[in-house]
C-alpha positions, 0 to 999 in steps of 0.5 A: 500500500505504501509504494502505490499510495502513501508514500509523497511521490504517490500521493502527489501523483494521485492528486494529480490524477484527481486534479483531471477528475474534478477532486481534491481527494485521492485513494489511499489504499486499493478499496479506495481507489475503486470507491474513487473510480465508482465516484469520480468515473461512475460510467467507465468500471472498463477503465478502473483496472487498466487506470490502475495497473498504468498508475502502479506500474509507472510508480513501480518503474520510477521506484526501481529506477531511482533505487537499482540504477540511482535515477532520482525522480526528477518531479512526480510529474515524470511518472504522471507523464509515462502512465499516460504513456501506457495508456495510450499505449494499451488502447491497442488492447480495446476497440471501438468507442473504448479504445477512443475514450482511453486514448482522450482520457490519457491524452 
């Protein structure tokens, strides 16, 4: 829980999220995420779990980074940036109006 949402890099990374959303608040464990989703994106549960694995992964990857190859993170914001990434990367992996609507949401 800590990694993905407590720790300061998470968290800003979270709000930041939120920002998009229209809130001030963020999820401070995985429950609350998906409460947070229900809230925030009450018509996109096809998104909740793919906004997920982007957001964790991209805060794994600057984790490993800073610890393994001593990458500082720069600003919270480089991990905001490479979800985003991920997300339009995995839009190739829905079709349709789903593909286009994570496209616009990473965008």
């Amino acid at each position: 829980q800590h990694l993905f949402f407590t720790c300061p890099v998470a968290r800003i990374v979270w709000r930041s999220i939120g920002v998009v959303l229209g809130t001030d608040t963020c999820p401070s464990n995985y429950w609350q995420y998906f409460v947070w989703c229900h809230k925030y994106l009450p018509r996109k549960q096809t998104f909740y779990t793919v906004g997920l694995a982007a957001t964790c992964w991209a805060i794994w990857l600057a984790r490993n980074r800073a610890t393994f190859e001593k990458k500082q993170i720069k600003t919270p914001f480089e991990i905001v940036f490479s979800l985003c990434f991920f997300l339009l990367y995995w839009t190739g992996l829905h079709q349709g109006e789903d593909a286009k609507e994570l496209r616009t949401g990473a965008e």
